[in-house]
N, CA and C atoms as an extended XYZ file, in Angstrom:
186
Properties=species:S:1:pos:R:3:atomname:S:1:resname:S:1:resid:I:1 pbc="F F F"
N        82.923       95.249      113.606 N   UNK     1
C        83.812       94.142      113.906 CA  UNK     1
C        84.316       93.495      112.620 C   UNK     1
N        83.467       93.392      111.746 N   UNK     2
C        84.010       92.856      110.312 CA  UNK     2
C        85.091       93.518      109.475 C   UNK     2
N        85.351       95.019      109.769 N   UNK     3
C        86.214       95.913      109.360 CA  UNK     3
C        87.284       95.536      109.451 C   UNK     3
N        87.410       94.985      111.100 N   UNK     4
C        88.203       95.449      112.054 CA  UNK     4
C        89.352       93.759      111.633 C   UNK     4
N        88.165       92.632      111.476 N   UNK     5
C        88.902       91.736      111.085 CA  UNK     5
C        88.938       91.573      109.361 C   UNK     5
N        88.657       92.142      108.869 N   UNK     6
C        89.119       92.328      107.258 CA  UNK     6
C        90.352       93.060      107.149 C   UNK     6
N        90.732       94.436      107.807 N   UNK     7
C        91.727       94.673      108.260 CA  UNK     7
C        92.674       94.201      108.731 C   UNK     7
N        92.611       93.385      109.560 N   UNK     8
C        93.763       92.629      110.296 CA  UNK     8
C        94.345       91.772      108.974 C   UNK     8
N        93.354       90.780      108.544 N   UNK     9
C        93.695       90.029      107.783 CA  UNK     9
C        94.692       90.099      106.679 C   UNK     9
N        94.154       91.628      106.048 N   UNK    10
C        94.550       92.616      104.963 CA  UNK    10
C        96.160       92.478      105.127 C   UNK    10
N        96.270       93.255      106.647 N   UNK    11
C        97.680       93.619      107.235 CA  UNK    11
C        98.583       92.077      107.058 C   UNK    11
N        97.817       91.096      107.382 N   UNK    12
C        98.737       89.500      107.191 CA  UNK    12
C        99.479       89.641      105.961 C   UNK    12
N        98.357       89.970      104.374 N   UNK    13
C        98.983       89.642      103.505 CA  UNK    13
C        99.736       90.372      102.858 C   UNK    13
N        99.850       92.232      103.365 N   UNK    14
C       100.413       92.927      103.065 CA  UNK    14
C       101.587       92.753      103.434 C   UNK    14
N       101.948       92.549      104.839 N   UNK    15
C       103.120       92.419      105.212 CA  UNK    15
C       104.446       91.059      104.369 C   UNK    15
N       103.338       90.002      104.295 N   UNK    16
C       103.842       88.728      103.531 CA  UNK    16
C       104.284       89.283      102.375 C   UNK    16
N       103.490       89.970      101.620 N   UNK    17
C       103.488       90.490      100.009 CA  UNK    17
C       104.780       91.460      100.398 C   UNK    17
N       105.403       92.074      100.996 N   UNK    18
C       106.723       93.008      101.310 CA  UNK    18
C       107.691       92.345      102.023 C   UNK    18
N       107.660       91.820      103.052 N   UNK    19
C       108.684       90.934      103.427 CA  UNK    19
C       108.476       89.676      103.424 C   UNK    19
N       107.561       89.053      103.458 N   UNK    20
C       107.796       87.618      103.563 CA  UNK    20
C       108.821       86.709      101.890 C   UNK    20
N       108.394       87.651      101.317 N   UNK    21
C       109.287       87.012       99.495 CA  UNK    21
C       110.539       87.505       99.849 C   UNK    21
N       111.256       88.407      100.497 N   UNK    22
C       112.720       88.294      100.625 CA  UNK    22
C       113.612       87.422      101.430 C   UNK    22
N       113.032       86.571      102.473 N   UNK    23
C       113.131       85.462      103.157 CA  UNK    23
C       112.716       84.348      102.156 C   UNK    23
N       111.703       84.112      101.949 N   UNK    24
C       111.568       83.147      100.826 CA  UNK    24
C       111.619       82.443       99.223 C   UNK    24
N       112.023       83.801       98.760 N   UNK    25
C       112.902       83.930       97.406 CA  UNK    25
C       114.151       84.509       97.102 C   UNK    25
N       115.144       84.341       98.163 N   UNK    26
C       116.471       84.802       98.013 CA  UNK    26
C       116.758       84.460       97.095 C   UNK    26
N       116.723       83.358       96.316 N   UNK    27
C       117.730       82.909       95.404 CA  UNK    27
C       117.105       82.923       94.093 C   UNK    27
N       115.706       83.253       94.077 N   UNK    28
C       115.063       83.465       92.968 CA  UNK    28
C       115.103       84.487       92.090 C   UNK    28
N       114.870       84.503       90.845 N   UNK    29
C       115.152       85.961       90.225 CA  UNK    29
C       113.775       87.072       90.668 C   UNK    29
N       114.514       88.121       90.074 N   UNK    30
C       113.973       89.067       90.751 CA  UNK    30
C       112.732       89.113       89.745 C   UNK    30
N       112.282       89.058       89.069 N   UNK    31
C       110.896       89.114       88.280 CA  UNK    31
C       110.113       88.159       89.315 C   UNK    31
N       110.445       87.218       89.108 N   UNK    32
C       109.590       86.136       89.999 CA  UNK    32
C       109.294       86.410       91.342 C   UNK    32
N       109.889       86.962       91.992 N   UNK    33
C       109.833       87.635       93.219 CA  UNK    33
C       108.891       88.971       93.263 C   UNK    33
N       108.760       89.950       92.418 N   UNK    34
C       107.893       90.846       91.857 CA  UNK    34
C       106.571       90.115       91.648 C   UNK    34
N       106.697       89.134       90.883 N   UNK    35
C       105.364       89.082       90.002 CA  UNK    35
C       104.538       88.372       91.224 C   UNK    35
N       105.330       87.348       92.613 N   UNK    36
C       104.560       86.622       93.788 CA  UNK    36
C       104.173       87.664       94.752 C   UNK    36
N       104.889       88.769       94.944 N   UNK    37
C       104.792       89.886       95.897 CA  UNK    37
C       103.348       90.605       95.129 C   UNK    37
N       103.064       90.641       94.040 N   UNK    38
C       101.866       91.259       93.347 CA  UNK    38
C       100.711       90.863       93.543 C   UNK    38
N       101.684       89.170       93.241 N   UNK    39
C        99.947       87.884       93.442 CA  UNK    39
C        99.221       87.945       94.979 C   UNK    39
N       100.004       88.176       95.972 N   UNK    40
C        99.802       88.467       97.375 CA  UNK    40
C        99.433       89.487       97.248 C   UNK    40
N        99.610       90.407       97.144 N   UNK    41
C        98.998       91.962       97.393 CA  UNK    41
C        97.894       92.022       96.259 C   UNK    41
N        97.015       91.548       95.664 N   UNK    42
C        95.854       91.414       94.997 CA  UNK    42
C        94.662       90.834       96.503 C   UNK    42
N        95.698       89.417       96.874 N   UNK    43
C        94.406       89.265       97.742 CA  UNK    43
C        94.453       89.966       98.988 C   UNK    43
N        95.369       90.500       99.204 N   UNK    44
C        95.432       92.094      100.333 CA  UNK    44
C        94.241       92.838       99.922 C   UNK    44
N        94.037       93.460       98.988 N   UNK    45
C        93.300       94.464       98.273 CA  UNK    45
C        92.026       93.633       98.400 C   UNK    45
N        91.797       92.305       97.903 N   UNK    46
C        90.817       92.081       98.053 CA  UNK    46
C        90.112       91.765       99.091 C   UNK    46
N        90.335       91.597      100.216 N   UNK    47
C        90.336       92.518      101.888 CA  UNK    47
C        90.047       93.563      102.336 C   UNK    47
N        91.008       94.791      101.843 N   UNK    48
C        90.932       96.043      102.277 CA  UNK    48
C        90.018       97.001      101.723 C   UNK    48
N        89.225       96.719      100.627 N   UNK    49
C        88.598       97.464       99.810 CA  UNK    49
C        87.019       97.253      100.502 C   UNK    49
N        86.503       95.854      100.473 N   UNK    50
C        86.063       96.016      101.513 CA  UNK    50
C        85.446       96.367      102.691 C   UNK    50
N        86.468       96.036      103.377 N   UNK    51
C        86.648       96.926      104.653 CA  UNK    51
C        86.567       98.204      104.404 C   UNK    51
N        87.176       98.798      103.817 N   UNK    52
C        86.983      100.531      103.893 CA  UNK    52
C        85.765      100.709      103.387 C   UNK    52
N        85.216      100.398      102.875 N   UNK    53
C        83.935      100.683      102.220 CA  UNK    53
C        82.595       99.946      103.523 C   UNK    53
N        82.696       99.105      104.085 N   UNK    54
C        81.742       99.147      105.721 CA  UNK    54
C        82.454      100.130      106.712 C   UNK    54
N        83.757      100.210      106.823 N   UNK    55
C        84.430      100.905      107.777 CA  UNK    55
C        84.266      101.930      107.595 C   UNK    55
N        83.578      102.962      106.428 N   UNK    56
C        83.776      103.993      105.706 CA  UNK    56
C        82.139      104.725      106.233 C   UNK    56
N        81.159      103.523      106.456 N   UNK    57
C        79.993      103.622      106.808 CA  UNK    57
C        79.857      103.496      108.738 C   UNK    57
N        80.596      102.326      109.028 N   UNK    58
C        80.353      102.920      110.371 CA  UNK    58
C        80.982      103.241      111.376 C   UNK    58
N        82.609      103.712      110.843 N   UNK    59
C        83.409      104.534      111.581 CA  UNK    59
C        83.603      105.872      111.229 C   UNK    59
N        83.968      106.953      111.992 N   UNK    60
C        84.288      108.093      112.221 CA  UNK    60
C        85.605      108.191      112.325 C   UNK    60
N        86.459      109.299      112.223 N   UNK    61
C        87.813      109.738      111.835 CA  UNK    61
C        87.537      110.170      113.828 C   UNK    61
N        86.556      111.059      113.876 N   UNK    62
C        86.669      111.195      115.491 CA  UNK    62
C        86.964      109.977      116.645 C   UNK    62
């Protein structure tokens, strides 16, 4: 169950980190928009890594 919601979570900030900065930094330059999409997808990762590593232990591909 902890996977399952480390995962989910993961998916929140991944998605934010890819689309949510083109809705919310239109008008910003594009570095700055890069470098916030990065800062978000760090704490994605720090989520998903994680997770795959319990998920890795007690799920099956079957």
């Amino acid at each position: 169950m902890k996977t399952v919601v480390l995962l989910l979570a993961s998916n929140i900030f991944m998605t934010y980190a890819w689309y949510g900065h083109l809705k919310n930094m239109q008008h910003k330059p594009l570095v700055l928009a890069v470098l916030v999409s990065w800062g978000v997808a760090f704490f994605e990762y720090v989520l998903q890594v994680p997770a795959n590593r319990i998920g890795y232990q007690t799920f099956s591909l079957g």
